[in-house]
C-alpha positions as CSV (number, residue, x, y, z in Angstrom):
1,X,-31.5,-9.6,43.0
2,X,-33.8,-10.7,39.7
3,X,-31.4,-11.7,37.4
4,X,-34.2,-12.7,34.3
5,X,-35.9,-10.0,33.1
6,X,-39.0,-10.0,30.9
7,X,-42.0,-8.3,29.3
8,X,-45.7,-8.7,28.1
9,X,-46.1,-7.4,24.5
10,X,-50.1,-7.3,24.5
11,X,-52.2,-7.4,21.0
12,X,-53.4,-4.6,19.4
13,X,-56.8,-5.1,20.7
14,X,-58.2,-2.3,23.8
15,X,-59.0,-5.3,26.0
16,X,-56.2,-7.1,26.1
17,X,-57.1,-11.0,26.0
18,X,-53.8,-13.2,25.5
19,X,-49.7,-12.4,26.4
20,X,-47.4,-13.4,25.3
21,X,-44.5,-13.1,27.9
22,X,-40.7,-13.0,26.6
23,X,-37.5,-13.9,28.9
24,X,-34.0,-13.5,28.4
25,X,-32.5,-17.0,28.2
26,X,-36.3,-18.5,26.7
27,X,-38.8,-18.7,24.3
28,X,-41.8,-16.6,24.4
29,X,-44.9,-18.2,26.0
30,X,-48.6,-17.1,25.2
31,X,-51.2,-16.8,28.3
32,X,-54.7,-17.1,27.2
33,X,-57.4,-15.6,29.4
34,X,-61.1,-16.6,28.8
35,X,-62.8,-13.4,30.3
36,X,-61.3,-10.1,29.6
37,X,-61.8,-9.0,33.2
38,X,-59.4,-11.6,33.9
39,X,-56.7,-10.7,31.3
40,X,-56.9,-6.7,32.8
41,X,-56.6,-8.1,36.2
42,X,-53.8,-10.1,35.1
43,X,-51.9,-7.4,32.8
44,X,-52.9,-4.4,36.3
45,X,-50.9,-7.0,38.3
46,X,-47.9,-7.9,36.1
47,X,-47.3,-4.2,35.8
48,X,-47.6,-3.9,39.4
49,X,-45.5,-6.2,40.3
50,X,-43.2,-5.7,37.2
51,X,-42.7,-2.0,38.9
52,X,-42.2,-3.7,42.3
53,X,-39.0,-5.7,41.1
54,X,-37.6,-2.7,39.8
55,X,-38.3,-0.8,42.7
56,X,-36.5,-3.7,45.0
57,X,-33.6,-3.6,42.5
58,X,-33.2,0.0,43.0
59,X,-33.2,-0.6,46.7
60,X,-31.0,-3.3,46.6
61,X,-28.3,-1.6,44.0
62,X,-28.2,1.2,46.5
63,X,-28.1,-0.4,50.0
64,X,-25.1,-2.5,48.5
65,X,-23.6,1.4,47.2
66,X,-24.4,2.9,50.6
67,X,-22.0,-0.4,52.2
68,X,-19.2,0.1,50.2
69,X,-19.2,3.7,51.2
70,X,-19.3,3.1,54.4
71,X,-16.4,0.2,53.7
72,X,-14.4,2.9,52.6
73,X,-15.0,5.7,55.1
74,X,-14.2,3.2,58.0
75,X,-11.0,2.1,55.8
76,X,-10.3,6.0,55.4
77,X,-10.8,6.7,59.2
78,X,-8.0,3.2,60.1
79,X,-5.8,4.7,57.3
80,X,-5.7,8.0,57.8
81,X,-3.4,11.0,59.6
82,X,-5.2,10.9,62.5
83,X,-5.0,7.2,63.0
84,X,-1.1,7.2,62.4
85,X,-0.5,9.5,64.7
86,X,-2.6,7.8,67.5
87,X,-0.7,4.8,66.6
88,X,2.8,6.7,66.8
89,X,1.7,8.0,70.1
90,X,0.7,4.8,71.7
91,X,3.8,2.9,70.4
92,X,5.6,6.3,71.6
93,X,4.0,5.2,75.2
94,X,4.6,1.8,75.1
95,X,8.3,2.4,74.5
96,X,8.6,4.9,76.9
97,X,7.4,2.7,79.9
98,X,9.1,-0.6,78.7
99,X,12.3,1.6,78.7
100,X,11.4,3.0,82.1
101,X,10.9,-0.8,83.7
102,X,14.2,-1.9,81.7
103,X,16.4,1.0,83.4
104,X,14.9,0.4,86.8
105,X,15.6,-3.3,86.4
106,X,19.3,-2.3,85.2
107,X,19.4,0.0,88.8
108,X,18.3,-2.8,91.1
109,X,20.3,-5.4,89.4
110,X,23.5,-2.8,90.1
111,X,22.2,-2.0,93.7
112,X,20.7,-5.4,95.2
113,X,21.1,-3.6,98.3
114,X,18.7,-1.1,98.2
115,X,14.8,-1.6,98.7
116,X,12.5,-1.8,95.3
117,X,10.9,1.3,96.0
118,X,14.0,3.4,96.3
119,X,15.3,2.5,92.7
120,X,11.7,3.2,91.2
121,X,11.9,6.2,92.7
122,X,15.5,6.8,92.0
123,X,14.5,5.8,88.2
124,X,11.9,8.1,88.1
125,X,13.5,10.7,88.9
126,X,15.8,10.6,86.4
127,X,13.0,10.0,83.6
128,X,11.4,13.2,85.2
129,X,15.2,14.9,84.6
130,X,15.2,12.7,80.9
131,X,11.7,14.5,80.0
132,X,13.0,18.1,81.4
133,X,16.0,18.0,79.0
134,X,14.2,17.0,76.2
135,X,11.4,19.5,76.7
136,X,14.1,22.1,76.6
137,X,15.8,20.7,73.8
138,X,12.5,21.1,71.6
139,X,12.4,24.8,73.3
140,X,16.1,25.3,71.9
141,X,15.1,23.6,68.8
142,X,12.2,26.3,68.3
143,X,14.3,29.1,68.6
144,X,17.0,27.6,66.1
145,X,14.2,28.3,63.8
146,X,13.0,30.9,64.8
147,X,16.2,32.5,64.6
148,X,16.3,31.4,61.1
149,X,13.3,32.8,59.6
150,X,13.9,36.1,61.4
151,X,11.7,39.4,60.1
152,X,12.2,42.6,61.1
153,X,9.1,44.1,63.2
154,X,8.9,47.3,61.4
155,X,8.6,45.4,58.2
156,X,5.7,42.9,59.5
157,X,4.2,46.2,61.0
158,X,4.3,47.5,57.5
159,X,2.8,44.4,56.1
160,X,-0.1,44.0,58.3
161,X,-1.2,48.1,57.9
162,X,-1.8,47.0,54.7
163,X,-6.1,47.9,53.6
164,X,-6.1,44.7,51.0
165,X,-5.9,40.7,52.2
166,X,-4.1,40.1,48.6
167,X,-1.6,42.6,49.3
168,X,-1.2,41.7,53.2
169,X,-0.8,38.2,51.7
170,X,2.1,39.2,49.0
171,X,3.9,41.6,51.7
172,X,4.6,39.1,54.1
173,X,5.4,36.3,51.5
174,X,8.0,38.7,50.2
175,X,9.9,38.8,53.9
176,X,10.1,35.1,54.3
């Protein structure tokens, strides 16, 4: 990025001979040109190239603008919801099977006798059983609050014969 920025302030003259060029942070300097083609070369190609810094230092400003927003969308997608709950899940997973290979360690350390394959499947049978009872425990669960927030039929029939959205809305907020 230019840091220094500076300017050509040009006599009052049409055909401009001698600049003097100003920088922040110095003193102003005078450049002298002999022939005046030179001096309009020279005054075409500072403004040229004047506008060509400020171009790149639009550029620049906004590549470095479009990388923090892309910094913060990839720190919004590891943060987010969606990310925790894959997270939970795999954790969920990992805890699951390290629990699994824990129990059928515990069964074959209290049956030496029998072969490895008969306590894996003898512990996965009961994780299958462990799975079925906690599937129906959710189903029980669902009911509980089911049963809880109970409406009538004949009332949400009421509500949902209603012409408007507002008052569809209103009706079946006032049975909850």
């Amino acid at each position: 990025a230019v840091a220094r920025r500076s300017s050509v302030a040009r006599p009052p003259s049409e055909t401009p001979r001698s600049f003097a060029l100003l920088l922040q942070g110095g003193g102003p300097w005078n450049v002298v040109f002999d022939r005046e083609a030179d001096a309009a070369a020279f005054a075409r190609d500072y403004l040229v190239r004047q506008r060509l810094v400020a171009v790149s230092l639009k550029t620049s400003r906004g590549l470095k603008t479009i990388g923090n927003l892309q910094d913060e969308i990839v720190d919004m997608r590891r943060l987010g919801c969606c990310a925790a709950l894959r997270r939970l899940l795999y954790q969920s997973v990992v805890l699951v099977l390290m629990s699994f290979f824990v129990y059928a360690g515990a069964l074959y350390a209290n049956h030496p006798d029998r072969s490895p394959m008969d306590v894996a499947a003898m512990a996965l049978q009961d994780a299958v059983s462990v799975a079925l009872a906690c599937v129906g425990g959710l189903g029980d669960f669902g009911s509980v609050v089911c049963g809880v927030i109970s409406v009538p039929a004949a009332e949400l029939q009421r509500c949902v014969s209603l012409p408007e959205a507002v008052e569809v809305r209103a009706c079946a907020a006032s049975l909850v």
